[in-house]
C-alpha positions as CSV (number, residue, x, y, z in Angstrom):
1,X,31.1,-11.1,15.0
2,X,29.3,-14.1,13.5
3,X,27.4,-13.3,10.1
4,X,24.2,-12.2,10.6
5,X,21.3,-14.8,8.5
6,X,18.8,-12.3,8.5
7,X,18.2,-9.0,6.3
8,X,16.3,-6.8,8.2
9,X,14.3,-3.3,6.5
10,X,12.8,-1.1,9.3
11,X,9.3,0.6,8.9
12,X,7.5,2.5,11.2
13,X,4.2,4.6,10.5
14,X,3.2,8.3,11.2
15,X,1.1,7.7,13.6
16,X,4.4,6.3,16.0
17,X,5.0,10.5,16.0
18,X,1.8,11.2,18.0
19,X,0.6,14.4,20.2
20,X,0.4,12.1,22.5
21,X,-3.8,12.7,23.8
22,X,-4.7,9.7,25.8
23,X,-8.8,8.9,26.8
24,X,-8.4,10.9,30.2
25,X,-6.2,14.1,28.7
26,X,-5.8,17.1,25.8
27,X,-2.9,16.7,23.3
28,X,0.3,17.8,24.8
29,X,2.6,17.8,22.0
30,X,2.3,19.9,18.5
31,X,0.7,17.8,15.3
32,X,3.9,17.3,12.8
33,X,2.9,17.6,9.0
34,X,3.2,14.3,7.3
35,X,6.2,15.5,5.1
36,X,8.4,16.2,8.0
37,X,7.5,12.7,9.5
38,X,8.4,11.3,6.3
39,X,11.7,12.9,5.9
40,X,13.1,12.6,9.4
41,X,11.8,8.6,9.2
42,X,14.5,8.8,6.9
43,X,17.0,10.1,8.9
44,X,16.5,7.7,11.9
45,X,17.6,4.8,9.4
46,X,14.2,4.0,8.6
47,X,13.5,1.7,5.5
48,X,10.2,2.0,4.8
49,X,6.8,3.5,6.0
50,X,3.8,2.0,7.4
51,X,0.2,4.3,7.0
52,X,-4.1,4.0,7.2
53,X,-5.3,4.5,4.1
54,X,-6.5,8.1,5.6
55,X,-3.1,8.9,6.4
56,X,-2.0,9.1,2.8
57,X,-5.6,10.7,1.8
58,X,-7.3,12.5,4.7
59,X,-11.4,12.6,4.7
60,X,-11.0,10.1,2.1
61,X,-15.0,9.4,2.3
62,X,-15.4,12.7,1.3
63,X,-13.6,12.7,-2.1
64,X,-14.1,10.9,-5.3
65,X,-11.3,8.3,-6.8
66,X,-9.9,10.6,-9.1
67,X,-8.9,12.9,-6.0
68,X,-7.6,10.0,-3.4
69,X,-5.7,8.5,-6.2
70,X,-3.9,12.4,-7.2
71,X,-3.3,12.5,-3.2
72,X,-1.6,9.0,-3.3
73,X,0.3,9.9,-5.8
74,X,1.8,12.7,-4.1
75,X,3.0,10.8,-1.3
76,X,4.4,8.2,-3.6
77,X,6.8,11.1,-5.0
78,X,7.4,12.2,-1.5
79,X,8.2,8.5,-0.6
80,X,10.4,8.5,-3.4
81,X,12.2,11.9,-3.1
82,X,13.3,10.1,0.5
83,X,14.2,7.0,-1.0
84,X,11.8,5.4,1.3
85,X,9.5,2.1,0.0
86,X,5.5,1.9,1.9
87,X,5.4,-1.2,3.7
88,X,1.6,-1.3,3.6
89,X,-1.4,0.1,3.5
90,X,-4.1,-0.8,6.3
91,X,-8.2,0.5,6.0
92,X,-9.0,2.4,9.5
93,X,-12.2,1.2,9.3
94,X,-12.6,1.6,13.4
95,X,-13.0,5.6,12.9
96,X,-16.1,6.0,10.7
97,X,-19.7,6.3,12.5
98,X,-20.6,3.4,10.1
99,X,-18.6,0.5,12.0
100,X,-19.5,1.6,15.5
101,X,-20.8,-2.2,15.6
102,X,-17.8,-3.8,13.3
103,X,-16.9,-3.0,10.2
104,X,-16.9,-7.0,8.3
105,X,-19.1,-8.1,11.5
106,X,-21.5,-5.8,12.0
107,X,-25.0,-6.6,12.2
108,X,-26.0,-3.9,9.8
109,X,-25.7,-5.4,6.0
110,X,-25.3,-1.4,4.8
111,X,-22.5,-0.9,7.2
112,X,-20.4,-4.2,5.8
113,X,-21.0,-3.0,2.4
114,X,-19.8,0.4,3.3
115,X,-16.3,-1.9,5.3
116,X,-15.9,-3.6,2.2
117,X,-16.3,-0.8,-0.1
118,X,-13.9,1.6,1.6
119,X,-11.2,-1.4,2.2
120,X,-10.8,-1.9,-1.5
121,X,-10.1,2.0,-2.3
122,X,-7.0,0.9,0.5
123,X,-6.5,-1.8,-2.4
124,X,-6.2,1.1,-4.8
125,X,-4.1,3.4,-2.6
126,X,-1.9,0.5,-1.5
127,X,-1.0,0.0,-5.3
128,X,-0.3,3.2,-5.9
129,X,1.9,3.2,-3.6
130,X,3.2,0.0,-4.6
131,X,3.4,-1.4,-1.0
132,X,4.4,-4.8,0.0
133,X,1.1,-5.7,1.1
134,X,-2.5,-4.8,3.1
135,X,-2.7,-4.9,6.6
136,X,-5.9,-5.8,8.1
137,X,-6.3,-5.1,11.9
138,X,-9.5,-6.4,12.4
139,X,-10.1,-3.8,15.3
140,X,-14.3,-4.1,15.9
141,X,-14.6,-7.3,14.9
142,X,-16.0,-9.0,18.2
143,X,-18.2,-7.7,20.5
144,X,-19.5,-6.2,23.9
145,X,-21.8,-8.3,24.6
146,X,-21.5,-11.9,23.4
147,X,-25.6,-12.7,22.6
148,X,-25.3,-9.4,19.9
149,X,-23.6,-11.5,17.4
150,X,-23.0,-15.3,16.7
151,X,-18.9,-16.4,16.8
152,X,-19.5,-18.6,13.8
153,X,-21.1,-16.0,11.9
154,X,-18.6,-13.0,12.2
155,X,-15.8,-15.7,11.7
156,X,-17.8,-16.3,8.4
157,X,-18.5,-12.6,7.3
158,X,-14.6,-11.8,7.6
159,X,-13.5,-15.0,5.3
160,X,-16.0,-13.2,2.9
161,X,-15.0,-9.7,3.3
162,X,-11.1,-10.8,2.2
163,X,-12.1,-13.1,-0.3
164,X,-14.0,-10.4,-1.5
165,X,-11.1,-8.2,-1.6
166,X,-8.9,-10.8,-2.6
167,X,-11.2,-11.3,-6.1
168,X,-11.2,-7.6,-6.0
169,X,-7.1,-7.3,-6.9
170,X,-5.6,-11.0,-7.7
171,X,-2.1,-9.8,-6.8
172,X,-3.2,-8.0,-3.2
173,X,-1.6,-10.0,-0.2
174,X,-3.3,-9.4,3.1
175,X,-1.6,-9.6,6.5
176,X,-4.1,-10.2,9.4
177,X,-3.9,-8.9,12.7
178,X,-5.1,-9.8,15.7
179,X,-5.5,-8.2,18.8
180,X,-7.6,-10.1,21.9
181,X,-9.1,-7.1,22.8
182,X,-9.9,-2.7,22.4
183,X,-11.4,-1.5,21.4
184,X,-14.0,-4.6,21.7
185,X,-14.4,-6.1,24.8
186,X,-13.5,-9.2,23.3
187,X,-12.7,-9.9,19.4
188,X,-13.3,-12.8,17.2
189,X,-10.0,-13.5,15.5
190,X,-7.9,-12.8,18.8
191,X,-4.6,-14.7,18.8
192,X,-2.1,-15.5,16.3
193,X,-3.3,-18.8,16.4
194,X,-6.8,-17.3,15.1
195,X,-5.1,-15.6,12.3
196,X,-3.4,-18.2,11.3
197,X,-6.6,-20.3,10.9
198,X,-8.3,-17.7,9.0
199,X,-5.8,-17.4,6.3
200,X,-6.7,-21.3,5.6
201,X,-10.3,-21.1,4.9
202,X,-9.8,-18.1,2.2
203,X,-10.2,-18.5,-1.3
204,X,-6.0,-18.5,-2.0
205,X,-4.5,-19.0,1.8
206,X,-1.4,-18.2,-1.1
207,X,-1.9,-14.5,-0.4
208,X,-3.0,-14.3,2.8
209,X,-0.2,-13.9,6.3
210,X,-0.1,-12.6,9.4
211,X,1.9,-10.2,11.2
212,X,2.8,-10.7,14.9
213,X,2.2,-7.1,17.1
214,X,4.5,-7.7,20.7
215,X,2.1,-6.1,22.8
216,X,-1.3,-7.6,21.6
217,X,0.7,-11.1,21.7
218,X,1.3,-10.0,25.5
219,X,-2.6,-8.9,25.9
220,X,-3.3,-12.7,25.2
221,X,-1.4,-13.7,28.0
222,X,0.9,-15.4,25.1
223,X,4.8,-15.3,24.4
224,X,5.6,-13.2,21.6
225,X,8.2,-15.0,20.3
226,X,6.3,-18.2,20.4
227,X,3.5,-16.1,18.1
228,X,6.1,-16.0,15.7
229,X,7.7,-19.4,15.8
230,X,4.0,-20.5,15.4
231,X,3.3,-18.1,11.8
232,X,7.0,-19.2,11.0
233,X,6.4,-22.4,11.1
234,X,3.2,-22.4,8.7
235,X,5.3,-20.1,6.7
236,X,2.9,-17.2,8.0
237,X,5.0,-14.6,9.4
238,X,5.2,-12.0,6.6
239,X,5.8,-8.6,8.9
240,X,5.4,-8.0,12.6
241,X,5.1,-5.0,15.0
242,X,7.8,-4.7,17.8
243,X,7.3,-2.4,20.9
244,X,6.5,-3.9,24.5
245,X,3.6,-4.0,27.0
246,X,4.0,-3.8,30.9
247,X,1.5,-6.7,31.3
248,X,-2.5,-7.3,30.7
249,X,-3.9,-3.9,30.4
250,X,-4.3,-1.4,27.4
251,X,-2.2,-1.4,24.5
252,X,0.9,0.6,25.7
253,X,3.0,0.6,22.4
254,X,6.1,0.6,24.7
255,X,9.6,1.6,22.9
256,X,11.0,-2.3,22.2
257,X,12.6,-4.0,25.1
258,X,12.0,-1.0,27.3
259,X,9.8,-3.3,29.4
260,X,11.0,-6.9,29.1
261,X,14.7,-7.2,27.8
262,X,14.4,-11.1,27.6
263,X,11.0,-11.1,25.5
264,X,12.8,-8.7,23.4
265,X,16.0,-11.0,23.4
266,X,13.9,-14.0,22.2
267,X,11.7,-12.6,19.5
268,X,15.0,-11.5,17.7
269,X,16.3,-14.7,17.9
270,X,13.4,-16.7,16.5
271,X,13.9,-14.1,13.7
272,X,17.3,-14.3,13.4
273,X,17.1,-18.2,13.3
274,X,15.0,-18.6,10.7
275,X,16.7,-15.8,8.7
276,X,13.8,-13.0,8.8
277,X,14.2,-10.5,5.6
278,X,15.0,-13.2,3.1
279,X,11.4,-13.4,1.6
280,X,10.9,-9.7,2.1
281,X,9.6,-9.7,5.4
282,X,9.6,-6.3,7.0
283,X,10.8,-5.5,10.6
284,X,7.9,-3.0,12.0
285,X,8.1,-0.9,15.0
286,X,4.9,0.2,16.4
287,X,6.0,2.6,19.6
288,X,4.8,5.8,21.0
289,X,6.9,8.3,22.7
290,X,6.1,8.8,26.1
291,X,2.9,11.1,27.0
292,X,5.5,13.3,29.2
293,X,8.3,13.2,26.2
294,X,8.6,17.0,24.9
295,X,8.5,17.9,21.6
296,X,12.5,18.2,20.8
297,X,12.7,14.4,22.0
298,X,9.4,13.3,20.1
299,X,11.4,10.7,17.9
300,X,13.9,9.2,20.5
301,X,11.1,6.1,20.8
302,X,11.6,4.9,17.3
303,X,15.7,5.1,17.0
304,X,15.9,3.9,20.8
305,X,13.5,1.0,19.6
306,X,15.3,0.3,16.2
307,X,19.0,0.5,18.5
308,X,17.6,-2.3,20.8
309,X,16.7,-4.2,18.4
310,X,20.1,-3.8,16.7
311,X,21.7,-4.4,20.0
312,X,19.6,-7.9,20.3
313,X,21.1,-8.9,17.3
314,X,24.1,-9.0,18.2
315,X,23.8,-10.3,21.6
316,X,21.8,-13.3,19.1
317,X,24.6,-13.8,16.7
318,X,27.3,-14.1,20.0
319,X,25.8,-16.3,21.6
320,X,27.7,-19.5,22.8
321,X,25.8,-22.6,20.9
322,X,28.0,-25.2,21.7
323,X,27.7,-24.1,25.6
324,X,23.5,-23.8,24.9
325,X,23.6,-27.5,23.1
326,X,25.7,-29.1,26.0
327,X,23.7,-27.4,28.7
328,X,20.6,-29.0,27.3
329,X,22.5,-32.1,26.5
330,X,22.8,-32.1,30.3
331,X,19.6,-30.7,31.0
332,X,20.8,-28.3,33.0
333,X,18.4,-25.3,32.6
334,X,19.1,-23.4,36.1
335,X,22.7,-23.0,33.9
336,X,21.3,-22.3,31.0
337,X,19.3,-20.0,32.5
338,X,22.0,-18.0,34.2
339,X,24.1,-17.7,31.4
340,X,21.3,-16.0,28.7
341,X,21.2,-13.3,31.8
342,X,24.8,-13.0,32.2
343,X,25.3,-12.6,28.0
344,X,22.9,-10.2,28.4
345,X,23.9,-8.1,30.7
346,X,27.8,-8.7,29.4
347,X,29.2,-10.9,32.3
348,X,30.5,-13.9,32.5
């Protein structure tokens, strides 16, 4: 097998081991304690951890400093009992009665503060935990109804809310990202393309990345793979969130390649290409388990997702250049075409 150019760390957060509730039914799976998340992460092959700053410290609004930093702690020596590192610590700002409207965009000045205010104790927990870097998924940033807000405006109020936190710690590095839409009918920084964009007008575009989610890539009605080949090439792509997404709907969270096998193919291989891991990118997964999956099989989504990707990777690193480079030579792209699906399947 051909060597492999990439170095690729796996992280996943607790909230991929879900009870599986959806907006028209009742749990239907048992909640599992944080610790036993942690631990059997660790025994899927997991490298690292993904959580909301509430996941580490819950009701954090309702404790002082002292108290969330003690609780951070904690799962820092729990983190490091597993030999387990935190990939990143992301504000779920979309919870709290205060950001009904948006959190950095709303129209209520109180309400930003409050955004801003409870994003930099993330700052503080993310250190703690000494995490890679923040994520910020801009969730209710946008609007429902377009004359409530003006674009320029919100674009504006978000470039100040990170270069707020961004004076706040000077060695924080934010990932943005974006989603086109939901919760918000329709958000400000949407695409990849957005993100990208954002990171340029901040006060040190240095420390501010992107990370590329399949499904919301697929929401757009864009190619994931192209998402990251577009953050690659302004040297953007710091993390990204693999699952799948059975077309333009909600976000599904789809176990990796369970949906598309050839989107899947082609966002290793832009990774694999440019040599993903090098720079201490992570590989996220972002999945659920299915709503009907019992308890006893409530982690098969993550190693089934982490396999596939595994799998990919090798069908990458075996593929036949010379074969690709004369078929284009020759532009001959029905062949072309029939031999990615042949190697894919395993025929000839």
């Amino acid at each position: 097998m051909p060597k492999i150019r990439g170095q690729y760390r796996f992280s996943c957060g607790p909230w991929n081991v879900s009870e599986g509730a959806d907006p028209f039914g009742p749990e239907v799976r048992r909640t599992v304690p944080l610790t036993r998340k942690i631990r059997e992460i660790k025994n899927l092959g997991f490298d690292g951890v993904q959580f909301h700053d509430d996941d580490v410290v819950p009701d954090l609004d309702a404790k002082s400093h002292a108290q969330i930093m003690k609780e951070a702690r904690r799962v820092k020596r729990l983190l490091d009992s597993e030999g387990l590192e935190a990939e990143f610590v992301a504000p779920r700002l979309w919870f709290s009665p205060q950001t009904i409207d948006g959190a950095f965009t709303s129209n209520d000045p109180k309400c930003r503060h409050y955004a801003i205010e409870r994003t930099k104790i993330c700052v503080d927990i993310n250190n703690e935990l000494e995490a890679s870097w923040m994520v910020v998924w801009l969730a209710r940033e946008g609007t429902y109804i377009r004359e409530s807000k003006n674009a320029r405006t919100q674009v504006l109020q978000i470039r100040d809310a990170l270069d707020a936190l961004l004076e706040y710690d000077p060695r924080l590095r934010i990932l943005i990202e974006p989603k086109p839409n939901e919760p918000m009918d329709s958000s400000i920084i949407s695409t990849i393309g957005h993100a990208v964009g954002m990171t340029y007008i901040t006060c040190d575009s240095s420390r501010v990345g992107v990370l590329v989610e399949t499904a919301h890539s697929i929401l757009a009605g864009l190619d994931p793979s192209d998402d990251m080949g577009y953050a690659l090439a302004h040297g953007k792509l710091w993390s990204v969130h693999l699952n799948d997404q059975g077309g333009l709907k909600f976000d599904e969270d789809k176990s990796f390649g369970s949906y598309n096998l050839r989107h899947a193919f082609n966002q290793v291989r832009v990774l694999e290409e440019y040599g993903y891991g090098r720079n201490g990118e992570w590989v996220g997964l972002d999945v659920k388990a299915m709503r009907t999956t019992k308890q006893t099989a409530s982690y098969k989504h993550l190693a089934n997702s982490r396999q596939t990707f595994l799998n990919l990777l090798e069908k990458v690193s075996t593929l036949d250049r010379k074969l690709e480079a004369q078929l284009i030579r020759a532009r001959d792209y029905e062949e072309l075409d029939r031999y990615i699906l042949c190697h894919l399947m395993g025929k000839k």
